[in-house]
N, C-alpha and C positions, 0 to 999 in steps of 0.2 A: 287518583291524581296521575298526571302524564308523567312518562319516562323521558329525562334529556339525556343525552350525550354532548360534552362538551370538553375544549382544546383548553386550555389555556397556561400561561408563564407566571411560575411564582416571584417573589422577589430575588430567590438569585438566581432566575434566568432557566430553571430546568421547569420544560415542557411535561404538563400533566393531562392526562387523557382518562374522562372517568364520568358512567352513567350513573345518575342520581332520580330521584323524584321529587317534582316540584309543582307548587300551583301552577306557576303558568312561569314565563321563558320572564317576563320579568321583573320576578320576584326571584329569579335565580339568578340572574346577572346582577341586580342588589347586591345579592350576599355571595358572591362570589366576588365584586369590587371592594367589599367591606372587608374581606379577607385577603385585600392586597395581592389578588393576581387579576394579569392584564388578559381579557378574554380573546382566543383568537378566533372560535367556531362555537356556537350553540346550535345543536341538532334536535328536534324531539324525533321517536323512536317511529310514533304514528304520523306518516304522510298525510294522512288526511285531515289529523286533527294538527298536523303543526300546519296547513293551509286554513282553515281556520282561526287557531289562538293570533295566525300571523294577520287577518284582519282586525280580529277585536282588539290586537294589537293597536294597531295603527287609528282607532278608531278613538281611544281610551288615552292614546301618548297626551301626556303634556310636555309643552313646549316653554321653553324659555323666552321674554319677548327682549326686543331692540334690536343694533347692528351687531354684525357680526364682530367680535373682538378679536386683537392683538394673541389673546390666552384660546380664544376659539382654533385658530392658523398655527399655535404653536402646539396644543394638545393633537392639533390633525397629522401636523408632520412629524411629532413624534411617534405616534400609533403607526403612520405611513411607515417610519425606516423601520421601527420594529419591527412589522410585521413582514415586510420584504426582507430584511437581514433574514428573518425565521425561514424564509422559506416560501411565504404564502405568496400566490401569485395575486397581479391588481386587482382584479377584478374584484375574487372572492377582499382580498385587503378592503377597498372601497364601501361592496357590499355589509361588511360587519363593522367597519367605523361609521359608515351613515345611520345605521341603527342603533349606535350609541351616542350621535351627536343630541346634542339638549337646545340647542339655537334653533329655530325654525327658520329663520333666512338663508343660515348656512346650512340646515340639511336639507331645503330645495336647490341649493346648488349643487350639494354633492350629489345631490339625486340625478340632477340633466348630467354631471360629470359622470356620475357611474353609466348611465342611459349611451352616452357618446363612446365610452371606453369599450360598451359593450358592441356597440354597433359597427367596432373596427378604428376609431377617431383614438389619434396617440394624445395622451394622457394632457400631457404639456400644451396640443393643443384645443385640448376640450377644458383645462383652467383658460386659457385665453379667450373663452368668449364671456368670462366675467371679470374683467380689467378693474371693476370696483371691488372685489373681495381678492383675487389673485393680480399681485403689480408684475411690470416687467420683469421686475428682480425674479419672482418667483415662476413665469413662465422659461425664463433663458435658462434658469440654472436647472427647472426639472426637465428641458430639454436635451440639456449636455448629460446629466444625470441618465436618460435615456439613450445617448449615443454613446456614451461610456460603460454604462454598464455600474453606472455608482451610483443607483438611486439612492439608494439609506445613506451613505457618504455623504451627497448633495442635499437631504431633505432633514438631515440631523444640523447641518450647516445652516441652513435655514431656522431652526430651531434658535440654536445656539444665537444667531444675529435678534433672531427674534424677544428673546429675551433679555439682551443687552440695551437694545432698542427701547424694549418697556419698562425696563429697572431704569436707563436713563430719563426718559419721560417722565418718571415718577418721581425720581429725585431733584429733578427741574420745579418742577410741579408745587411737590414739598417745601421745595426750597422760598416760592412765591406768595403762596397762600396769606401767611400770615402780614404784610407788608399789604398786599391785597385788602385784605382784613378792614385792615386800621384806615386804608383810602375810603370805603366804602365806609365806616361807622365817623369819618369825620364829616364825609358829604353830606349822613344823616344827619347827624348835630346841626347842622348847618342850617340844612332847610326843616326843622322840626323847631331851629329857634326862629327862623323866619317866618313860618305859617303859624306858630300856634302862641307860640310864648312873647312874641312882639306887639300881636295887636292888643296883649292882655296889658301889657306896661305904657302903651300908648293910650287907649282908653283909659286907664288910669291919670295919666298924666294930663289928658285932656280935661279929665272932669274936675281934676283940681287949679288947674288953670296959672298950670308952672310952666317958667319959662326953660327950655329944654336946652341945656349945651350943647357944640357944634355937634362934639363925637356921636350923640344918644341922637339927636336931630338928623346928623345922615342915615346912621343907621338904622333910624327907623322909618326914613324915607327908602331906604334901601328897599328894604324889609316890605315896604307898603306896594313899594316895582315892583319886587321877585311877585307879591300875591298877586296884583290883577294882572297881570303880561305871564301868571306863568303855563299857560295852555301854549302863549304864543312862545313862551322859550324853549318849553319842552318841544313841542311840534319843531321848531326852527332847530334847535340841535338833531333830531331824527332825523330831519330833513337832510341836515351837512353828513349827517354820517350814513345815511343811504347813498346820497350822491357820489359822494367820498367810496365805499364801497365798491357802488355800478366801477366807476372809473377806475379804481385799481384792477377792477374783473380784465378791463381790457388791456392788451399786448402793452402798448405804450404807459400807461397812466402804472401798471406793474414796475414797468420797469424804472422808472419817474417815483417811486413808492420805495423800491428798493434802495434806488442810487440816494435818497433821501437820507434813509434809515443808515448806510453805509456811512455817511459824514456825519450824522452823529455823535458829539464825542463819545461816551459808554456805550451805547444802544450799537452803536457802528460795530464794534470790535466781538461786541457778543455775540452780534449776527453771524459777522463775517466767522466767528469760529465753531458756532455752531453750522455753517455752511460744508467748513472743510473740514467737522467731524463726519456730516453727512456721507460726502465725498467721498472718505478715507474707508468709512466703514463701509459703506456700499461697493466699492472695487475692491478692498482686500476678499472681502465671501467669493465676487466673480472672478478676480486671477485665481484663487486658493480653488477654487475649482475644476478650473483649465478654461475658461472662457478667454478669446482671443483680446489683447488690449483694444484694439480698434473697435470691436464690437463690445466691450465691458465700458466703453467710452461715449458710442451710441446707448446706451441702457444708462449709463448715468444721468446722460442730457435729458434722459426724457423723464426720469425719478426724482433729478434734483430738485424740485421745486422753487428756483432761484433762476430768474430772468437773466441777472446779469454772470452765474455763474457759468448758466447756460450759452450766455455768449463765448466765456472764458473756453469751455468746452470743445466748442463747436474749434475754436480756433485752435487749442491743441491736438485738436483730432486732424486737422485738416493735415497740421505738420508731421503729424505721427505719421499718416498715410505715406509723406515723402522719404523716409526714414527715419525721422527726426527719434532722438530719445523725450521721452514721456515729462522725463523729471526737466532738463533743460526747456522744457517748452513751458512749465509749469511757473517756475522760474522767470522767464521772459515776461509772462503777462501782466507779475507784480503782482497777483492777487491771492497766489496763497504765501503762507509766512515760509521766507527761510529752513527753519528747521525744519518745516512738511518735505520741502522742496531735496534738503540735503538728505534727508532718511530713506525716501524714496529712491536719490540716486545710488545709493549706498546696495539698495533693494536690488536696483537695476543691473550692478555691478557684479555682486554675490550672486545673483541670480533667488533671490530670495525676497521678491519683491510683496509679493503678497502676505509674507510674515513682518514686513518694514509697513504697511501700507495697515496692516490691523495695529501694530504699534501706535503707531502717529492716530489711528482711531482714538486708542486707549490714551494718548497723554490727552488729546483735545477735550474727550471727556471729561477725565479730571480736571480738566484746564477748567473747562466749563462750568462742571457742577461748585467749584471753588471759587469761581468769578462770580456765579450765580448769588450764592453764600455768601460773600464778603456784602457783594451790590443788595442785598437785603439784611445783611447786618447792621449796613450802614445807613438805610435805607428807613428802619424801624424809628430812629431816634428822631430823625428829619421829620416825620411824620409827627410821631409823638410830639415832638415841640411846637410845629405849625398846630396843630389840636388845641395845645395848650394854648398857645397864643392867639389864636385865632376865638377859642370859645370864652377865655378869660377877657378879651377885649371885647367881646359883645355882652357878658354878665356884668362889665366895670362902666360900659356905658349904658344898660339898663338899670343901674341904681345909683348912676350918679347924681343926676337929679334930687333922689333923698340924701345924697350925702350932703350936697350944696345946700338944701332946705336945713338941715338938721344942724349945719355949720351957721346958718346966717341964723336960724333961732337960737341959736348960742350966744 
């Protein structure tokens, strides 16, 4: 069997250097990650057989399939600061985390990334020719990261956002499903008593040649609609909600979507505050970094995914350029809350704006996930009752008819 030589950091952090022999390079990285150290370098002894094992390598990899995930970008940028904190320059860094990526979409990316880095192209802008796997966020901040000299600093921040990001999403997420749930198994009831279990009590009723009360009479006229028209209802709701879609895609019909949603009574306020969690979170990582406001204000506009916050933006920045302060122009436009606006100024004051600016992230969060929570606490019973009401009125006029029969034979 081949001889390795191999680098790697245990769990607390001291550096181990030691030749072993193994099948091949990865069945030793296996059991080297199973023993909880982070690899920095695997060498085998023979040059020509590790050019070799290094194609049957790649020959033999299995790949993980789908998009690149949220947990893909945060395992990368942590291996990234580690391994630069340690010492190890990009390059060879790049080189040894692509051959432990397990996604196949993202280790063709980091392939052209290392490919670009090698070839002289700075780091920051060889992630910017893939805008879909690395956002703004992450091109400006590992730029500054590069003119400061604070990679692992800027790429551990990255990290940390990143999984705040996805522990929120999750608990959104969590928070909806069940409410979800109950919408989707009452629609079934619905049309399962429509298509199947209606024509069975109508043929009945027909062949006995009973006269049908008003309630059981519509609704099984209903019921008789929904079956022959329903290609044309299904087809016709596709059709609104394709349409409906096209039009939100473009500039206006967005913004006409937003401004909708915004007035809203509940739906309004949830938006707008997961808007200025977005916001809050997204500029507190780029000022905590050193990224200039003007320019951390440009990278918001174009990450925020909100038309009309986007407007908001645009016109705060304009003012900022004049000298204006941040939070006073914030303020002015009326569209974020009070409290964002005063914590921020507080930020701008202290000169600690970026530790005010991850604050108001973290209350909105919570704001959110507890807004989230209630609105589906409340949400569950609403549901539950219309179910009830809604499947108990069509079982009570499915057998009223026998009740009326059974009372006049009385």
């Amino acid at each position: 069997m081949p001889n390795f030589t191999y680098i790697a950091k245990d769990t607390l952090g001291k550096t181990i250097q030691e030749k072993v022999t193994s099948a091949n390079k990865e069945l030793l990285i296996s059991q080297l990650q199973q023993q909880g150290y982070f690899i920095i370098s695997i060498e085998e002894d023979n040059a020509s057989e590790k050019i070799l094992k290094k194609s049957s390598l790649k020959l033999k990899r299995k790949f993980k399939g789908g998009g690149v995930t949220i947990q893909d970008k945060l395992l990368f940028s942590r291996q990234m600061a580690t391994m630069l904190d340690s010492g190890v320059n990009l390059l060879r860094t790049l080189n040894i985390i692509t051959e432990q990526v397990e996604n196949e979409q993202f280790y063709k990316v980091l392939c052209k990334v290392r490919d670009d880095v090698e070839q002289g192209v700075s780091f920051s802008l060889a992630l910017a020719k893939h805008p879909k796997i690395f956002d703004s966020l992450w091109v400006s901040l590992i730029e500054v990261g590069e003119a400061s000299g604070t990679m692992p600093l800027v790429l551990n921040k990255l990290a940390s956002y990143a999984e705040k990001a996805e522990a929120f999403r999750t608990a959104i997420i969590s928070a909806l499903i069940y409410p979800s749930i109950l919408v989707c198994v009452a629609i079934g009831a619905i049309l399962i008593f429509a298509i199947f279990i209606g024509p069975k009590f109508q043929e009945m009723y027909s062949s006995m040649g009973a006269k049908l009360p008003e309630l059981t009479q519509t609704l099984l006229n209903l019921f008789s609609f929904m079956r022959s028209k329903f290609l044309l209802i299904f087809g016709g709701i596709c059709a609104i909600v394709v349409v409906v879609r096209k039009y939100i895609t473009t500039p206006i019909g967005r913004l006409q979507f937003e401004q909708l949603l915004f007035n809203l009574p509940i739906v309004g306020d949830m938006v707008r505050t997961a808007v200025v969690e977005k916001f809050a979170s997204q500029m507190s990582i780029l000022v905590e970094s050193g990224v200039p406001i003007l320019y951390a204000l440009d990278i918001i506009e174009r990450l925020i995914g909100n038309k009309v916050c986007e407007g908001v933006i645009l016109e705060i920045k304009s003012k900022v350029k004049e000298g204006k302060l941040i939070s006073e122009e914030m303020a002015r436009t009326n569209f974020f809350p009070s409290m964002a606006t005063q914590m921020i100024a507080v930020g701008e004051e202290t000169g600690e704006l970026g530790k005010m600016l991850n604050h108001v992230a973290a209350y909105y969060q919570t704001a959110l996930q507890t807004f989230t929570s209630r609105f589906a606490t409340m949400f569950e019973p609403i549901i539950l009752i219309f179910m009830g009401v809604t499947i108990g009125t069509m079982v009570l006029a499915m057998f009223l008819p026998i009740f009326n029969m059974a009372s006049g034979g009385g």
